[in-house]
TORMAR-556490 format. One record per residue (C-alpha): residue in one letter; x, y, z; residue number from 1. Coordinates in steps of 0.5 Angstrom, whole numbers, plus 500, padded with zeros to 3 digits. Each point is the difference from the previous one (the first is absolute). Layout:
<atom><residuo>a</residuo><px>X</px><py>Y</py><pz>Z</pz><num>NUM</num></atom>
...
***
This chain:
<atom><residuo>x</residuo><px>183</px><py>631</py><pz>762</pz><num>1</num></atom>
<atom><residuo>x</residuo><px>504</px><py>500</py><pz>507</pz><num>2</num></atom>
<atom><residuo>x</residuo><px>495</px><py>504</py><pz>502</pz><num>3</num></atom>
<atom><residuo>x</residuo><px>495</px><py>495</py><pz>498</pz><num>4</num></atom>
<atom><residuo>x</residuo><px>503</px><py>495</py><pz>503</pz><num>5</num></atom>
<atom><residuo>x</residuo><px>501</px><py>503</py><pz>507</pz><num>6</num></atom>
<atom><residuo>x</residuo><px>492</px><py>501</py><pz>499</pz><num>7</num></atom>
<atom><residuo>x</residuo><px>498</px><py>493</py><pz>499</pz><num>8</num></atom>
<atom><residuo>x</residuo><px>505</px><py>497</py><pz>505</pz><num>9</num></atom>
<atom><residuo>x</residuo><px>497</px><py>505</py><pz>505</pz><num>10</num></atom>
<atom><residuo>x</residuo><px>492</px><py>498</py><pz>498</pz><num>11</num></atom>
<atom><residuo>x</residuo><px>504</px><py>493</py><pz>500</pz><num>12</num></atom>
<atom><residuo>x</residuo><px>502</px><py>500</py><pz>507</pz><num>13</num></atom>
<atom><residuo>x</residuo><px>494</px><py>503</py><pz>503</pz><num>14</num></atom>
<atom><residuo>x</residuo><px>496</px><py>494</py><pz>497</pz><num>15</num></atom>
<atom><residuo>x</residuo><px>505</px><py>496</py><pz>505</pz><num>16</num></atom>
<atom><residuo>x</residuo><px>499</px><py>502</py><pz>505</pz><num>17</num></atom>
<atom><residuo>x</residuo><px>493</px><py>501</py><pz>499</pz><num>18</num></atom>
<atom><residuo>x</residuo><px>500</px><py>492</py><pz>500</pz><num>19</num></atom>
<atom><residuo>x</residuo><px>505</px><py>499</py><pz>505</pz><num>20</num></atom>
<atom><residuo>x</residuo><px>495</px><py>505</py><pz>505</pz><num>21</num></atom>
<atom><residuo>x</residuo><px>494</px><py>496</py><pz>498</pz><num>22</num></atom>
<atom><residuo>x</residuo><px>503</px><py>494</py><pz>501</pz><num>23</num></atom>
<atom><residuo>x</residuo><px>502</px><py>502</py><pz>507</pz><num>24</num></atom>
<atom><residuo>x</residuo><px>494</px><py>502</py><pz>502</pz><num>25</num></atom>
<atom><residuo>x</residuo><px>496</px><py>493</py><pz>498</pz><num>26</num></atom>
<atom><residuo>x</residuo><px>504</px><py>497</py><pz>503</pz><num>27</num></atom>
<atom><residuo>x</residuo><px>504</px><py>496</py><pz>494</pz><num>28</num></atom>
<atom><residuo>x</residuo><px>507</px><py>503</py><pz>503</pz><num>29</num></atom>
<atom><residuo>x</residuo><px>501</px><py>499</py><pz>508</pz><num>30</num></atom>
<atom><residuo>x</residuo><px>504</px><py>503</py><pz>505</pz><num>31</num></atom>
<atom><residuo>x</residuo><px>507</px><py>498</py><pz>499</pz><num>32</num></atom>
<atom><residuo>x</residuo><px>498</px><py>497</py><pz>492</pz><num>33</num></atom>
<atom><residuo>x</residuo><px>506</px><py>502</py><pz>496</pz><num>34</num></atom>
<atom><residuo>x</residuo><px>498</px><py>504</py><pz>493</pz><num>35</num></atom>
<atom><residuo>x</residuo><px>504</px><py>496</py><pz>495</pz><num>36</num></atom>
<atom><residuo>x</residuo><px>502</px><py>505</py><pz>494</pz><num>37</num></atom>
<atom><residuo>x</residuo><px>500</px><py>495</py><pz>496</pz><num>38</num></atom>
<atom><residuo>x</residuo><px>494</px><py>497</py><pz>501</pz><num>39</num></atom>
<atom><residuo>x</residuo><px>496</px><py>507</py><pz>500</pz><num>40</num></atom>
<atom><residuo>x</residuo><px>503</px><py>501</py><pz>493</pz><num>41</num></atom>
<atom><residuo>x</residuo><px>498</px><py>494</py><pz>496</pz><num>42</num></atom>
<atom><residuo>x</residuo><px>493</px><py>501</py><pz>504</pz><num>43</num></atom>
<atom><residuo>x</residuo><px>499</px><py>506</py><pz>497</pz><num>44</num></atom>
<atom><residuo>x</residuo><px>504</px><py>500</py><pz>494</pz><num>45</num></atom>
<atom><residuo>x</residuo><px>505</px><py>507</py><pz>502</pz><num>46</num></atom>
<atom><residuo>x</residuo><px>506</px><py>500</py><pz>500</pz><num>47</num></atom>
<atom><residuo>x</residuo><px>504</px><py>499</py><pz>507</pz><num>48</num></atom>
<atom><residuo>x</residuo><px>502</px><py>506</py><pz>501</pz><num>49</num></atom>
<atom><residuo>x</residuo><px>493</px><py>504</py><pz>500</pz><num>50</num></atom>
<atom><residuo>x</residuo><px>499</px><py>493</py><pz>506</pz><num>51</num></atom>
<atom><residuo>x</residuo><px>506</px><py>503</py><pz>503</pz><num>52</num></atom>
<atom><residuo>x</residuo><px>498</px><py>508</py><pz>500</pz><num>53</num></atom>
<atom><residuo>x</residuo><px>493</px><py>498</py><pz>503</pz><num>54</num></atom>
<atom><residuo>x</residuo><px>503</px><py>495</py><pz>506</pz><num>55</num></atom>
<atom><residuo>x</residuo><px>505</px><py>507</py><pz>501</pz><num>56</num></atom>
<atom><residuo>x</residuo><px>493</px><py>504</py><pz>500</pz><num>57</num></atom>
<atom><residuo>x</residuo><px>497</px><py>495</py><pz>505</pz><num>58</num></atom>
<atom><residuo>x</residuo><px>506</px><py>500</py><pz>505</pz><num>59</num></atom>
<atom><residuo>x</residuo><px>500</px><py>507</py><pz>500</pz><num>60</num></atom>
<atom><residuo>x</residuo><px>492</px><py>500</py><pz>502</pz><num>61</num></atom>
<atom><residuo>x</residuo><px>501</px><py>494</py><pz>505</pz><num>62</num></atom>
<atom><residuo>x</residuo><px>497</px><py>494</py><pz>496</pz><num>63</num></atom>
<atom><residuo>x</residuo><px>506</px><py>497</py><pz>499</pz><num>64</num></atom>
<atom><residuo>x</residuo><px>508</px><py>500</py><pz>504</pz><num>65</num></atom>
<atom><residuo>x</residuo><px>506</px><py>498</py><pz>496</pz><num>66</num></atom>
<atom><residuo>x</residuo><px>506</px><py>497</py><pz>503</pz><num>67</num></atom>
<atom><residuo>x</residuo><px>507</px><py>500</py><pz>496</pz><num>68</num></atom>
<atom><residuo>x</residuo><px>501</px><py>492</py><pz>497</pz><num>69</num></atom>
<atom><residuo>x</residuo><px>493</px><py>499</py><pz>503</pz><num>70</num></atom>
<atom><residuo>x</residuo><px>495</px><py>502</py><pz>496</pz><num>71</num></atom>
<atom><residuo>x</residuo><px>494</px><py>503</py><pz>500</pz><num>72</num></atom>
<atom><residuo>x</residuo><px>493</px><py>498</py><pz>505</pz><num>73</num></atom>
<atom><residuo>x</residuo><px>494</px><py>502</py><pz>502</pz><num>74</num></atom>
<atom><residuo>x</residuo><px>502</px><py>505</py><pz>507</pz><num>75</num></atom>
<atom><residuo>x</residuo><px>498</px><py>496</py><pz>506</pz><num>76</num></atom>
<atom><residuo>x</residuo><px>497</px><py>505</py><pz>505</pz><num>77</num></atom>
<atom><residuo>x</residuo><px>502</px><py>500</py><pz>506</pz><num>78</num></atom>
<atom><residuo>x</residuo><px>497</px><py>503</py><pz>506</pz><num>79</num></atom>
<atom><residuo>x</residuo><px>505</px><py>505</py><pz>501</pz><num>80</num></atom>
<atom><residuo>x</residuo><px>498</px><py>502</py><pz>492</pz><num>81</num></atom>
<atom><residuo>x</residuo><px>494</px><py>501</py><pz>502</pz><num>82</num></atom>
<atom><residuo>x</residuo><px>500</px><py>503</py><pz>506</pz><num>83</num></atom>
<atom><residuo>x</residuo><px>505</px><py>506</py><pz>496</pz><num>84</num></atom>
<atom><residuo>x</residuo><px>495</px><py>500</py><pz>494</pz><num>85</num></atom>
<atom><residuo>x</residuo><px>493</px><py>502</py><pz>505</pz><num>86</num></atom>
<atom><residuo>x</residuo><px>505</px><py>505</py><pz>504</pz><num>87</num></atom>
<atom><residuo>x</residuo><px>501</px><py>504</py><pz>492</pz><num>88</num></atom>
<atom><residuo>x</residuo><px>493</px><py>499</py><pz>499</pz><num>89</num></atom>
<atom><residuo>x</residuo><px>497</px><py>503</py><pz>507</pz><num>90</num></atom>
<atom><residuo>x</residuo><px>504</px><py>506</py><pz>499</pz><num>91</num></atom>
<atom><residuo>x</residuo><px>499</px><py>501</py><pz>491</pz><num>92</num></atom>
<atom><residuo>x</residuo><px>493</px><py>499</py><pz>500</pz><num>93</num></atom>
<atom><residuo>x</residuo><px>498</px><py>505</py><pz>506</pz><num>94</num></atom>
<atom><residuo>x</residuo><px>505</px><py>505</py><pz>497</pz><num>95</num></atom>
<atom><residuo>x</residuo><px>496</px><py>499</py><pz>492</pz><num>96</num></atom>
<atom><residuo>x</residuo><px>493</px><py>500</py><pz>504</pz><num>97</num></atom>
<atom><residuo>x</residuo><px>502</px><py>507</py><pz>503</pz><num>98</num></atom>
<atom><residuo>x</residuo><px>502</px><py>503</py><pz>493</pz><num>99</num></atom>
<atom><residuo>x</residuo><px>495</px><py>498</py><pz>497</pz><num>100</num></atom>
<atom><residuo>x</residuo><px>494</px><py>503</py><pz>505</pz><num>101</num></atom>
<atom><residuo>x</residuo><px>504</px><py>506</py><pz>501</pz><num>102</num></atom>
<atom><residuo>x</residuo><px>499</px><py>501</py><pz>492</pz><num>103</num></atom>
<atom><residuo>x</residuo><px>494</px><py>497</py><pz>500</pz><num>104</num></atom>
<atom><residuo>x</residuo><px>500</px><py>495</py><pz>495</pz><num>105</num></atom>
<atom><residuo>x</residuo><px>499</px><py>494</py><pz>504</pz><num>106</num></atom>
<atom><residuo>x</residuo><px>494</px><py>496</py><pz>496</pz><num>107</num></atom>
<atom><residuo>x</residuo><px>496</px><py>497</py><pz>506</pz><num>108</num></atom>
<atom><residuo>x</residuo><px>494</px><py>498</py><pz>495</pz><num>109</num></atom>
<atom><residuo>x</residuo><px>506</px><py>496</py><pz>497</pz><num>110</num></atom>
<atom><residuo>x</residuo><px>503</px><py>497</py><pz>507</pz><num>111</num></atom>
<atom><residuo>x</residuo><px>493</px><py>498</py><pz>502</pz><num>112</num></atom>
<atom><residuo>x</residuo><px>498</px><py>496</py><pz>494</pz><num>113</num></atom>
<atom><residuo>x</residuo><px>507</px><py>497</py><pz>500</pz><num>114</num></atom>
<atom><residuo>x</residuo><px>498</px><py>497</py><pz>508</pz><num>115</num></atom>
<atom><residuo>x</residuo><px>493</px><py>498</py><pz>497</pz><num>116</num></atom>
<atom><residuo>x</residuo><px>505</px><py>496</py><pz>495</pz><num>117</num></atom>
<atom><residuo>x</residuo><px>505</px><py>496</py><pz>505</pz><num>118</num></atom>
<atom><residuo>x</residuo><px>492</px><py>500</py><pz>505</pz><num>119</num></atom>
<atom><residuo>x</residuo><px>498</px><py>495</py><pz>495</pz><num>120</num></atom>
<atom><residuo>x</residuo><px>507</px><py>496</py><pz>499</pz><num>121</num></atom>
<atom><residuo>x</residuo><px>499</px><py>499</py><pz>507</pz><num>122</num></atom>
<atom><residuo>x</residuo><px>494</px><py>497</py><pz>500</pz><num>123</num></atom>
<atom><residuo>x</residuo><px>501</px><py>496</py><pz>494</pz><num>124</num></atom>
<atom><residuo>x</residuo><px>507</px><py>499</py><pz>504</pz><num>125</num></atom>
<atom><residuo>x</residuo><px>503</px><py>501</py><pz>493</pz><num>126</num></atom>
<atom><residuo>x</residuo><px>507</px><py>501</py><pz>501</pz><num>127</num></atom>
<atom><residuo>x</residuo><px>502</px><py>504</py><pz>492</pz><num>128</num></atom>
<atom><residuo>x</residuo><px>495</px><py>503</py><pz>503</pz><num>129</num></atom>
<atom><residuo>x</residuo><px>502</px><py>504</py><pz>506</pz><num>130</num></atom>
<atom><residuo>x</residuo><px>506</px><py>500</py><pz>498</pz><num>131</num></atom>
<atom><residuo>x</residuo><px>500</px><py>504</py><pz>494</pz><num>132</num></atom>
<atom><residuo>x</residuo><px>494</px><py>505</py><pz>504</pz><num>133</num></atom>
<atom><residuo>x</residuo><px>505</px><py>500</py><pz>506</pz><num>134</num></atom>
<atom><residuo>x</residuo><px>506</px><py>503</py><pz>495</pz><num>135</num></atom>
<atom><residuo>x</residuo><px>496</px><py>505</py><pz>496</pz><num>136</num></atom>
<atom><residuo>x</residuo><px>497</px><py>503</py><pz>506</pz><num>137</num></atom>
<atom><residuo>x</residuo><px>507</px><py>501</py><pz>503</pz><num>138</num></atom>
<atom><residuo>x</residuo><px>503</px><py>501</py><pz>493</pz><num>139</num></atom>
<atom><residuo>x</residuo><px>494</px><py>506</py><pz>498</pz><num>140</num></atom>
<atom><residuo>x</residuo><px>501</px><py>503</py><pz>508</pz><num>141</num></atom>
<atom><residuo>x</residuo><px>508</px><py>501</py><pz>497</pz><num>142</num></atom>
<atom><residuo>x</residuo><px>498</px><py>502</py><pz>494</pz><num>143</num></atom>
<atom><residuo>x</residuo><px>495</px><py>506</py><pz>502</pz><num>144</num></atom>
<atom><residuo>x</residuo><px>505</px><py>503</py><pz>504</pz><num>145</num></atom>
<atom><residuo>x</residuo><px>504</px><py>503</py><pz>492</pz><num>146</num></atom>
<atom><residuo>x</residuo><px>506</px><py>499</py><pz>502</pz><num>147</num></atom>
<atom><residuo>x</residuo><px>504</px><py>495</py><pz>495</pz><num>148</num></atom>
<atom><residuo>x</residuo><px>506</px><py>500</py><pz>504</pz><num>149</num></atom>
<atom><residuo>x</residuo><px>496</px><py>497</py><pz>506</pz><num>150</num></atom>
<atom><residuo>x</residuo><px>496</px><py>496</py><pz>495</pz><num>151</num></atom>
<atom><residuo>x</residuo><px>507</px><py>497</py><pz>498</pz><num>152</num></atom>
<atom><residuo>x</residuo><px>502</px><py>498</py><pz>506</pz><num>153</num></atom>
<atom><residuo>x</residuo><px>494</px><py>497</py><pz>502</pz><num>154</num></atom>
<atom><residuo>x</residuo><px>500</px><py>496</py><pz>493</pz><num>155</num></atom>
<atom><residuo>x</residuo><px>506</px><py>497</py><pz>502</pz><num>156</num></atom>
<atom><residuo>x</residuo><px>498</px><py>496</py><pz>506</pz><num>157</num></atom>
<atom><residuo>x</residuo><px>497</px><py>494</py><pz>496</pz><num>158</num></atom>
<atom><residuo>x</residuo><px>493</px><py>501</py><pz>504</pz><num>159</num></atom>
<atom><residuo>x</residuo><px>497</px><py>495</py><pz>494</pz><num>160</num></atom>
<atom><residuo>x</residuo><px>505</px><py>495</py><pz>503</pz><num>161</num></atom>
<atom><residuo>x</residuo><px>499</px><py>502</py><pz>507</pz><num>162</num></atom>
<atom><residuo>x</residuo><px>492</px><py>500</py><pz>501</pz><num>163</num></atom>
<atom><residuo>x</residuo><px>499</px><py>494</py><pz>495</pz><num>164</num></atom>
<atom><residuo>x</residuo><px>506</px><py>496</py><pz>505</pz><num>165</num></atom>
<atom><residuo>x</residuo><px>497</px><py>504</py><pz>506</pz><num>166</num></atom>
<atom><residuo>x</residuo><px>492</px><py>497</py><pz>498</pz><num>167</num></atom>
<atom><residuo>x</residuo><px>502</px><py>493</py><pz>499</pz><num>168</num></atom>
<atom><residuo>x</residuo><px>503</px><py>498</py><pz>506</pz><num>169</num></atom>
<atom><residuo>x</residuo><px>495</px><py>504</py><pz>505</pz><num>170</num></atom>
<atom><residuo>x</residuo><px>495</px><py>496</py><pz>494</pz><num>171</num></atom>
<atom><residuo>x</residuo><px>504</px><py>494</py><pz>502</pz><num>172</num></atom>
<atom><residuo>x</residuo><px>501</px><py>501</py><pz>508</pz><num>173</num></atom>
<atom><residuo>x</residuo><px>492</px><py>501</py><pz>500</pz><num>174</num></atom>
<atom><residuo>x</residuo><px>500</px><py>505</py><pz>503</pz><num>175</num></atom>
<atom><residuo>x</residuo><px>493</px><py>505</py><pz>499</pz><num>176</num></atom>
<atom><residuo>x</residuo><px>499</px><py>506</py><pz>494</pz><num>177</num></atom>
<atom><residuo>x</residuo><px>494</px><py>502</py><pz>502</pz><num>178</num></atom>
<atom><residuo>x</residuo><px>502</px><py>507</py><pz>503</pz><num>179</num></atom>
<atom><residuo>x</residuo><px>506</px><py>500</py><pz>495</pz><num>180</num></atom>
<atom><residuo>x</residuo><px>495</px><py>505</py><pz>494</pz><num>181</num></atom>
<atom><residuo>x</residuo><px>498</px><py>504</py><pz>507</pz><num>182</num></atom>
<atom><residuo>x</residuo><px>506</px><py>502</py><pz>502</pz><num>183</num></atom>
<atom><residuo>x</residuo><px>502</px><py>503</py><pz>494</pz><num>184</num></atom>
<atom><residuo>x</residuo><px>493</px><py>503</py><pz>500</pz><num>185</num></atom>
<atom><residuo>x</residuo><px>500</px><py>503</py><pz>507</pz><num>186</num></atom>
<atom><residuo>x</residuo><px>507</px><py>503</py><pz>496</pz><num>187</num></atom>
<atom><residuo>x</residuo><px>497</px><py>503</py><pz>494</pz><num>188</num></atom>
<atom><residuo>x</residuo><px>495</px><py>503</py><pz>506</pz><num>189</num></atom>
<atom><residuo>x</residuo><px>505</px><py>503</py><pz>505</pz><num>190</num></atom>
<atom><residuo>x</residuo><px>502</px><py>503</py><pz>493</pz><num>191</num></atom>
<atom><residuo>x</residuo><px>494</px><py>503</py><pz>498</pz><num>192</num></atom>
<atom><residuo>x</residuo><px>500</px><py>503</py><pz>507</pz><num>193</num></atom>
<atom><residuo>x</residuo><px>506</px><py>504</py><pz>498</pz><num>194</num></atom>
<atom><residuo>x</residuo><px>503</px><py>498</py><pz>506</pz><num>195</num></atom>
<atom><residuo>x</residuo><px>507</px><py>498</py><pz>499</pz><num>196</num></atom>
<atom><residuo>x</residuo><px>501</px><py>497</py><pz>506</pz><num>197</num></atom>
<atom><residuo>x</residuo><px>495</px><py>495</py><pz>500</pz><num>198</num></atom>
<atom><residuo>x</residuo><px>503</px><py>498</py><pz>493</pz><num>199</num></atom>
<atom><residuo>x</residuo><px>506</px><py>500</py><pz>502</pz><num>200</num></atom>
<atom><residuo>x</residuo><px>498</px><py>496</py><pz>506</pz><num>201</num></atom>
<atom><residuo>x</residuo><px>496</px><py>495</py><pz>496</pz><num>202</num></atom>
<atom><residuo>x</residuo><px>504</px><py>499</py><pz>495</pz><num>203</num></atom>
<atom><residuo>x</residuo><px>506</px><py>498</py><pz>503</pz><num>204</num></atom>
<atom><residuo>x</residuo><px>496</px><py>496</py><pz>505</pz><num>205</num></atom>
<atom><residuo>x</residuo><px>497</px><py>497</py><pz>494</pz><num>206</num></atom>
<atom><residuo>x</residuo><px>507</px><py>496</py><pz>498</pz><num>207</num></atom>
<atom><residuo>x</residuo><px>501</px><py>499</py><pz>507</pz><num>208</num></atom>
<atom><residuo>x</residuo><px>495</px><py>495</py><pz>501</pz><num>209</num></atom>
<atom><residuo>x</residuo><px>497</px><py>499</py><pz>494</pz><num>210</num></atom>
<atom><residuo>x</residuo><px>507</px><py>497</py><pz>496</pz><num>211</num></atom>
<atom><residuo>x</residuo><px>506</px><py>499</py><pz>505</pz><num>212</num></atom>
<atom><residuo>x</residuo><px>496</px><py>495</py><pz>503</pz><num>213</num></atom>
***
């Protein structure tokens, strides 16, 4: 029976937080909103415990901060976060590109077709669009590179959060997308190429002048 019951208040709180995320990401929470445990509860009808096992995942994964007697909110990113969270991500992802080619186990066939995707959410200026090619491209690169523990680390950096939030304000400062599918192109050919140098090169380059705007 105990066993039963910590199943189903997991299977309670991934549904949490799978809400929570969700309403992050179309906007229904906002940087700096609180996420109220008790309004959560009664929306879904779960107790506030799981509420309260879910904010504490989503803190972990930096959607949400926690302060003692404050509550919880939506994390307000700030330019030093940002500028912390691409130095992470310029040296992971070159790192997880680099195993996997040596294994060989890169799917170039996968990453073009991605591209493909997220060239025409340019076109059509679908932001869901471009985000979600933009993070499986970049999820799919770490995942090739077989290692879990990496893939764990990477995971962690709330890259959904990061690219949705990234995507809008350049969206809303009107700044041009139409070399943003090509770059990731020309990453996916310096791959091809089996140089790594020019990969590394590209890719950290790729978060220089493509997301730290």
């Amino acid at each position: 029976m105990a066993g039963n019951e910590v199943l189903k208040r997991r299977v309670l709180r991934d549904d949490v937080v799978e809400h929570i995320v969700s309403g992050i990401l179309n906007g229904e929470f906002k940087p700096g909103d609180k996420v109220v445990e008790t309004r959560i509860s009664r929306e879904l009808n779960v107790s506030q415990g799981a509420v309260r096992e879910a904010i504490r995942d989503l803190t972990a994964r930096g959607f949400v901060e926690t302060e003692p007697y404050k509550g919880s909110r939506v994390k307000i990113l700030s330019e030093s976060d940002l500028a912390d969270y691409l130095a992470v991500r310029r040296e992971l992802e070159p790192l997880a590109v680099s195993w996997g080619c040596r294994m060989n186990a890169i799917d170039l066939k996968e990453l073009h077709d991605i591209v493909d995707t997220m060239s025409e959410g340019v076109k059509r200026k679908d932001i869901n669009v471009i985000r979600k090619a933009d993070l499986e491209f970049h999820r799919r690169m770490v995942q090739f590179s077989g290692n879990d523990f990496l893939v764990r680390s990477w995971e962690a950096l709330a890259n959904d959060y990061w690219i949705y939030t990234i995507a809008e304000r350049l969206f809303s400062e009107n700044n041009d997308f139409s070399c943003h599918a090509e770059d990731h192109r020309r990453i996916v050919e310096a791959i091809e190429s089996g140089d790594l140098a020019l990969m590394r090169d590209r890719l950290q380059n790729h978060f220089v002048t493509n997301i730290s705007m």
